[in-house]
Residue frames relative to the residue before (quaternion, step in Angstrom):
aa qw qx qy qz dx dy dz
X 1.0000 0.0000 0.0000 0.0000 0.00 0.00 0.00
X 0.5048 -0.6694 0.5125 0.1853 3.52 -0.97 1.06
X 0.7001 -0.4041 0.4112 0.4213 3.76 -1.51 0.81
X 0.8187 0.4061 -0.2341 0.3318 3.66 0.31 -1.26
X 0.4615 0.5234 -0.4505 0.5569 3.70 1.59 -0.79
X 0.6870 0.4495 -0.4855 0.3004 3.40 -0.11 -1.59
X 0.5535 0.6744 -0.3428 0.3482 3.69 0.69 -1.43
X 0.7513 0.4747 -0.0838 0.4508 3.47 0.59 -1.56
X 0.6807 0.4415 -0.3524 0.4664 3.38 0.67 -0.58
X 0.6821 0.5292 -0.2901 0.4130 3.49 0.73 -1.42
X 0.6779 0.5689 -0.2204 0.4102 3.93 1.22 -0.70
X 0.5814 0.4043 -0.2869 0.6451 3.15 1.86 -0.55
X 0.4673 0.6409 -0.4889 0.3633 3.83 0.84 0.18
X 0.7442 0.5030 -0.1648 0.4075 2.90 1.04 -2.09
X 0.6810 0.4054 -0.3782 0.4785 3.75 0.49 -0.57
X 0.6735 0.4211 -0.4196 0.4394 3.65 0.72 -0.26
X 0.8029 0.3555 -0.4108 0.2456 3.49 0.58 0.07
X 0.3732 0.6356 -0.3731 0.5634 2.88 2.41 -0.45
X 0.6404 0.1903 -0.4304 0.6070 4.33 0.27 0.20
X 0.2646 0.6260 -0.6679 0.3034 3.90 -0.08 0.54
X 0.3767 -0.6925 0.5473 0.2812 3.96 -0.71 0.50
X 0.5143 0.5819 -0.3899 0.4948 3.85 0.73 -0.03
X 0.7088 0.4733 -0.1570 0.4990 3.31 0.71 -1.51
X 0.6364 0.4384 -0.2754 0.5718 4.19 0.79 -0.32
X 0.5829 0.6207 -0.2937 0.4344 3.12 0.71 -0.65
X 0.6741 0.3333 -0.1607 0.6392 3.35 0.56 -1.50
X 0.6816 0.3783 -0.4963 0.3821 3.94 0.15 -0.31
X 0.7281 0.5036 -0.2622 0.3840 3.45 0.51 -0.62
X 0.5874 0.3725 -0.3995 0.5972 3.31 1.91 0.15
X 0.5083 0.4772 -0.4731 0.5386 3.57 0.39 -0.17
X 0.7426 0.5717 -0.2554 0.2376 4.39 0.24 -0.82
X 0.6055 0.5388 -0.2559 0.5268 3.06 1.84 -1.08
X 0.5162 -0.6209 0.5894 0.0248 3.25 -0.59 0.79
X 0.2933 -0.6015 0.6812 0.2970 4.46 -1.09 0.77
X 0.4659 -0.5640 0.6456 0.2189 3.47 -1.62 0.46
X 0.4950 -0.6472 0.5602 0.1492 3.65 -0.52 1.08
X 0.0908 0.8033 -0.5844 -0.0704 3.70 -0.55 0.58
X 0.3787 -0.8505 0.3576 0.0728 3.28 -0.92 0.28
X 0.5431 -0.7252 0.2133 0.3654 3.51 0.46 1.50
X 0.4516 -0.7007 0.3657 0.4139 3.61 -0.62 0.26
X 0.5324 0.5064 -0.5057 0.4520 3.52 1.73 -0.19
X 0.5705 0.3787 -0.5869 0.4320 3.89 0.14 -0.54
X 0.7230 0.6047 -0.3293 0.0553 3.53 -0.06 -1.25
X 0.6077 0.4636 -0.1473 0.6277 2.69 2.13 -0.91
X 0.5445 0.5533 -0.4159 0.4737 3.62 1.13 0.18
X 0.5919 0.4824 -0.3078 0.5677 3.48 0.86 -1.49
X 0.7941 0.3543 -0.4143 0.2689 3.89 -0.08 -0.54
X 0.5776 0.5255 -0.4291 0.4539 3.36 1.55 -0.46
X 0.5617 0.4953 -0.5640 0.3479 3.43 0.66 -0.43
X 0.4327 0.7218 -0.4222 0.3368 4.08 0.64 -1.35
X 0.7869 0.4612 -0.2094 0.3526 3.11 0.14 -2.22
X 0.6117 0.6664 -0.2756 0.3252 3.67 1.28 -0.55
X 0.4177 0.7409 -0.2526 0.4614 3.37 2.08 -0.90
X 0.0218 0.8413 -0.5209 -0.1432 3.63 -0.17 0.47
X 0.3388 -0.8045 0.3935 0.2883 3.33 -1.34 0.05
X 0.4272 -0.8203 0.1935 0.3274 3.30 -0.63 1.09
X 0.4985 -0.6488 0.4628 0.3410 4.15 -0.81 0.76
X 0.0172 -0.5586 0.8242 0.0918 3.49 -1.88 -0.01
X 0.2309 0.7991 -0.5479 -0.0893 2.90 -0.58 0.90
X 0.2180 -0.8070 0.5293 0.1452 3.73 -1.05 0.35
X 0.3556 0.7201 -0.5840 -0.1183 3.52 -1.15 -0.10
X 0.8137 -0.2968 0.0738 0.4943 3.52 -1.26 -0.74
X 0.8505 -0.1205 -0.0920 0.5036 3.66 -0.67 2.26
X 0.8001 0.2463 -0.4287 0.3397 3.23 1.12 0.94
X 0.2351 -0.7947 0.5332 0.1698 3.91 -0.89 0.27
X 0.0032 0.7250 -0.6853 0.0692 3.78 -0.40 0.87
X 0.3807 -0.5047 0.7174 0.2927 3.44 -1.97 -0.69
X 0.0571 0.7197 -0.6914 -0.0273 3.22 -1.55 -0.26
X 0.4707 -0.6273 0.5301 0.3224 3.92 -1.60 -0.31
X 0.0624 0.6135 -0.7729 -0.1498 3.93 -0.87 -0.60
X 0.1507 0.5988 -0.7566 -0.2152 2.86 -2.01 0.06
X 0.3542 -0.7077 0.5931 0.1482 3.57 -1.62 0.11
X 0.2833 -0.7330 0.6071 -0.1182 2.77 -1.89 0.82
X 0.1835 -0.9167 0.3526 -0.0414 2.99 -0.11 1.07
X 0.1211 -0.8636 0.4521 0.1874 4.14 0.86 1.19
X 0.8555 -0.0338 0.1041 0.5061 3.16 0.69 -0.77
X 0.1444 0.6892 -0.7100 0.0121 3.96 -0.88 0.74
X 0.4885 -0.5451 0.6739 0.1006 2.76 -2.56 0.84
X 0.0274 -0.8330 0.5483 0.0690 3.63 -0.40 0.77
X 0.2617 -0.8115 0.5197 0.0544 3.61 -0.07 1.25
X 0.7448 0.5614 -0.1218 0.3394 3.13 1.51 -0.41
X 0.6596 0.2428 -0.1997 0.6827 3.15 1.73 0.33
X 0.5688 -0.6489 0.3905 0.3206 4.05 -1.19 0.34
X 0.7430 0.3716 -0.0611 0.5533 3.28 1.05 -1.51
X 0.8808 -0.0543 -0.0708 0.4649 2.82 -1.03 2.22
X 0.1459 -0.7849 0.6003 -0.0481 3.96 0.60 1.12
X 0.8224 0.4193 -0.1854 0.3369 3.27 0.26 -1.47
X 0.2319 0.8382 -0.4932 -0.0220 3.24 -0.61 0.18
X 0.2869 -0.8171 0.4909 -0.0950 3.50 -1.33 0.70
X 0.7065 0.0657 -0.1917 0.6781 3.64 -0.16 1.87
X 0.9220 0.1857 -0.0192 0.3392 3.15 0.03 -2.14
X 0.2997 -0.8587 0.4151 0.0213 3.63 -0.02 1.12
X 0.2972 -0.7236 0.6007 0.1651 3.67 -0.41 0.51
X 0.2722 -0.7144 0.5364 0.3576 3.54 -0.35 0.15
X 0.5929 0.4428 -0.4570 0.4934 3.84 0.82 -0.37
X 0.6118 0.4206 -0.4314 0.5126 4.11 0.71 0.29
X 0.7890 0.2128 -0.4255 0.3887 3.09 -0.28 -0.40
X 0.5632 0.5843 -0.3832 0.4412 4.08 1.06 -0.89
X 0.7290 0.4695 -0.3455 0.3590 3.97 0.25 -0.72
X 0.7806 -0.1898 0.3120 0.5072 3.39 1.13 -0.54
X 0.2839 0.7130 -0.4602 0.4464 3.87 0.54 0.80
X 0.0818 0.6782 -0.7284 -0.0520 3.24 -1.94 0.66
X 0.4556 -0.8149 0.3560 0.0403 3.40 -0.88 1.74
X 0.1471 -0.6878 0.6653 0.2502 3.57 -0.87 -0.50
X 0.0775 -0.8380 0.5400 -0.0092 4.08 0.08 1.21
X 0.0935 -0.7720 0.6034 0.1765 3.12 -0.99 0.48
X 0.0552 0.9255 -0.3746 -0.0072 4.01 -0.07 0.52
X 0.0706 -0.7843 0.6075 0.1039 3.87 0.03 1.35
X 0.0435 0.7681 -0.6388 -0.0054 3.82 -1.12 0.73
X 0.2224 -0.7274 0.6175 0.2004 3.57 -1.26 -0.04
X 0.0016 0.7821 -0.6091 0.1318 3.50 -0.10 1.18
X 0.3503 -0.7312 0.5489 0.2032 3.39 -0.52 1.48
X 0.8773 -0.1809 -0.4437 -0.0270 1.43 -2.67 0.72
X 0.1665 -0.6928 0.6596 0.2392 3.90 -0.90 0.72
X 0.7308 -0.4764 0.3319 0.3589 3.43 -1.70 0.75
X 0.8407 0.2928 0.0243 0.4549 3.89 -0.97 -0.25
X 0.5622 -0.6044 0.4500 0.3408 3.48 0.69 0.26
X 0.3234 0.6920 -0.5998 0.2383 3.21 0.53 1.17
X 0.6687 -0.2650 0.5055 0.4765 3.60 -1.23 -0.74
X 0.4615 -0.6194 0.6316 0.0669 3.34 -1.45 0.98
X 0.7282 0.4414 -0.2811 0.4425 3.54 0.51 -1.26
X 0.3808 0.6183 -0.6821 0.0861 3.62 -1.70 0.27
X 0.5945 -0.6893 0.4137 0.0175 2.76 -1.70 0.90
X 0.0258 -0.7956 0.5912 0.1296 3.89 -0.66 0.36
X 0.1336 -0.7565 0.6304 0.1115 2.95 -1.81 0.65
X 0.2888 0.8412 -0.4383 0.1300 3.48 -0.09 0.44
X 0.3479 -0.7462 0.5226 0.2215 3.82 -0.89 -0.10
X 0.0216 0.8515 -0.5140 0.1015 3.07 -0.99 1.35
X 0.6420 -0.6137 0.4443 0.1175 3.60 -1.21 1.09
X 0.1108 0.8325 -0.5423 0.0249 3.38 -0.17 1.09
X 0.1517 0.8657 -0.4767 -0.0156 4.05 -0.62 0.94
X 0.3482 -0.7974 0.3585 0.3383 3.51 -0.48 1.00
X 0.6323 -0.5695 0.5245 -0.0280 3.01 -1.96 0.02
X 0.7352 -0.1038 0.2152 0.6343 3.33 0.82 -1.25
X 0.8295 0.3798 0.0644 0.4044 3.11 -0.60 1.23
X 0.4114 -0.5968 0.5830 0.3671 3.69 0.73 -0.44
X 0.5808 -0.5578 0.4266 0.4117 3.95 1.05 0.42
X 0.4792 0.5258 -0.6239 0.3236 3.62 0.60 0.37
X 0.9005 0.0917 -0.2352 0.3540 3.36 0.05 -0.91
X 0.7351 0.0652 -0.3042 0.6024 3.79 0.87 1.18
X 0.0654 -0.7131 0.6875 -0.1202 3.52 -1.37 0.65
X 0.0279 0.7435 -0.6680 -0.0134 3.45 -1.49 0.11
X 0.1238 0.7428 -0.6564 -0.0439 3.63 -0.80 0.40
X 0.3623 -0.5600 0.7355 0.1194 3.32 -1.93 0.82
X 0.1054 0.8213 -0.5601 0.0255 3.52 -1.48 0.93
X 0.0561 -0.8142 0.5156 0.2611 3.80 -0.49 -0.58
X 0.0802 -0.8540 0.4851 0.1700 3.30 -1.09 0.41
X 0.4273 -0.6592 0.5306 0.3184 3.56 -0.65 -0.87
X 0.1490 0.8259 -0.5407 0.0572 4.06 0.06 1.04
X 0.2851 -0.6640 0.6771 0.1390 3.31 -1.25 1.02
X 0.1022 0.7027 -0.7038 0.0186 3.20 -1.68 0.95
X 0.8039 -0.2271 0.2280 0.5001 3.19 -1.81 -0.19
X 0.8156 0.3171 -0.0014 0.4841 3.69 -0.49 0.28
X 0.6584 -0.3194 0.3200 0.6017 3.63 1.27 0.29
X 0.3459 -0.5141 0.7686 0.1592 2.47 -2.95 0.42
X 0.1823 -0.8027 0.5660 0.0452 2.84 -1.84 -0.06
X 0.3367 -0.7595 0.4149 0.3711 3.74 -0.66 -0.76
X 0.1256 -0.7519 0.6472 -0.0012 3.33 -0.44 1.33
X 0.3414 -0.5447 0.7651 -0.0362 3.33 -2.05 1.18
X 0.2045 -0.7616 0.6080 -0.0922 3.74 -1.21 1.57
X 0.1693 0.7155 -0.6738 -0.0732 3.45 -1.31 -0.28
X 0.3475 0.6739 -0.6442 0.1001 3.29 -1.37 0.12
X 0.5867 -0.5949 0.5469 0.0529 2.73 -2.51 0.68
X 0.2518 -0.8170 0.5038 0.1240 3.54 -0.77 0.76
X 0.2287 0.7686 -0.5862 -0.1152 3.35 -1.05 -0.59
X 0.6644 0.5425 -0.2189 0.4652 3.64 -1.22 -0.76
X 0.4566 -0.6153 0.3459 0.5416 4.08 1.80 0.95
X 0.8185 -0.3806 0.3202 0.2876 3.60 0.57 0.80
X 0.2002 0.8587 -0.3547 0.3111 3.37 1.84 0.07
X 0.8217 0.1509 0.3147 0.4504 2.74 0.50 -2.50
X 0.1994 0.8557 -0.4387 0.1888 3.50 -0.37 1.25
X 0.1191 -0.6690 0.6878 0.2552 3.71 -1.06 -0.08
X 0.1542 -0.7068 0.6740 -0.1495 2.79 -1.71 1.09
X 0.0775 0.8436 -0.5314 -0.0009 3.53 -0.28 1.37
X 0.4953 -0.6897 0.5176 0.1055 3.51 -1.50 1.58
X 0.1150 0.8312 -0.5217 -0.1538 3.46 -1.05 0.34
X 0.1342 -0.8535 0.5035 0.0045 3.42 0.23 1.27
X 0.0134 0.8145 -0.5183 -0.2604 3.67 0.32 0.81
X 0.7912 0.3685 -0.2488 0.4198 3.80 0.37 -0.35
X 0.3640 0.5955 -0.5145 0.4982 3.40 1.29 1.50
X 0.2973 -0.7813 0.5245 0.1615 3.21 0.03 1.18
X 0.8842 -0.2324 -0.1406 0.3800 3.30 -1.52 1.42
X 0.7203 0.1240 -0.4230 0.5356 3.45 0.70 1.50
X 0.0159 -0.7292 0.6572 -0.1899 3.03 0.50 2.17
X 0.8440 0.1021 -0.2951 0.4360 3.92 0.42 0.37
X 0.1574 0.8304 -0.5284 -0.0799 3.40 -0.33 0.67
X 0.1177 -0.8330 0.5404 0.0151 3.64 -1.22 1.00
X 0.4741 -0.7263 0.4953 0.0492 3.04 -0.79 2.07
X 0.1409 -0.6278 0.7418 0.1893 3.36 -1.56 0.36
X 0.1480 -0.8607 0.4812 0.0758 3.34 0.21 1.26
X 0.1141 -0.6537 0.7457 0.0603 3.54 -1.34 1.03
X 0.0719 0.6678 -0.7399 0.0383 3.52 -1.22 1.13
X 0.2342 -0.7289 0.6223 0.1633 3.34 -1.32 0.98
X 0.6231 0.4593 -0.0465 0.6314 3.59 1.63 -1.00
């Protein structure tokens, strides 16, 4: 047998045993790869950092326009929108709460400028409805909600909406607080890592 048969023969070995079913087998066990998990102390570190991420205010009311932050918290949501593990608490998936989900939010912000030299800062609690759109709500969503916020000078009852996208990442969200003096509307560009 010549240099080139010999060549030719030994190459048609290799591909027949390299498609042997034994031989795949073991490659595809040698390919998969362990999933990395992640301790529950990072996990709970990495979200507190998140929660730090603020969101940014517009605010408006009668002849005035300022800015301001919010952020949010989240004790406890129902997700109607996925099987595994509805409930949830603190830590939020964004594919739970975006596919279908109703929340319980807690949210301190400072939205300039209260009347009289009061305090800026106050706080809402309220619950709010979140249902998707496009996607399973990753790439569009919207939820409608209402809360109750106490500030310098009283509480009240404020009524929300907004739109998501980007798995809920990235959103606007617009407050209407009619008996929040001069920041009876305020509209978030909301950043939610959680």
């Amino acid at each position: 047998m010549s240099d080139p048969a010999r060549l030719r023969a030994l190459l048609v070995t290799a591909v027949a045993l390299s498609a042997a079913p034994g031989h795949a087998q073991e490659i595809s066990a040698q390919a998969a790869p362990k999933p990395r998990l992640m301790s529950p102390v990072a996990a709970v570190g990495l979200w507190s950092v998140a929660q730090l991420v603020p969101s940014p205010l517009f605010v408006t009311g009668k002849e005035h326009v300022g800015g301001g932050l919010r952020w949010q918290v989240t004790p406890i949501l129902y997700s109607f929108g996925i099987a595994e593990r509805p409930w949830r608490a603190f830590l939020v998936s964004p594919i739970a709460r975006h596919s279908g989900s109703i929340e319980l939010h807690v949210s301190p912000e400072w939205a300039c400028c209260a009347p009289d030299d009061r305090s800026s800062w106050l706080v809402r609690a309220g619950l709010r409805l979140y249902l998707p759109l496009l996607e399973h709500g990753e790439k569009l969503s919207w939820s409608v909600g209402g809360s109750y916020y106490r500030a310098a000078g009283g509480g009240g009852g404020s009524l929300d909406l907004g739109i998501f996208t980007f798995n809920g990442v990235l959103g606007l969200n617009a407050t209407v607080s009619p008996w929040l003096t001069r920041r009876e509307v305020i509209t978030a560009f909301t950043i939610r890592l959680f």
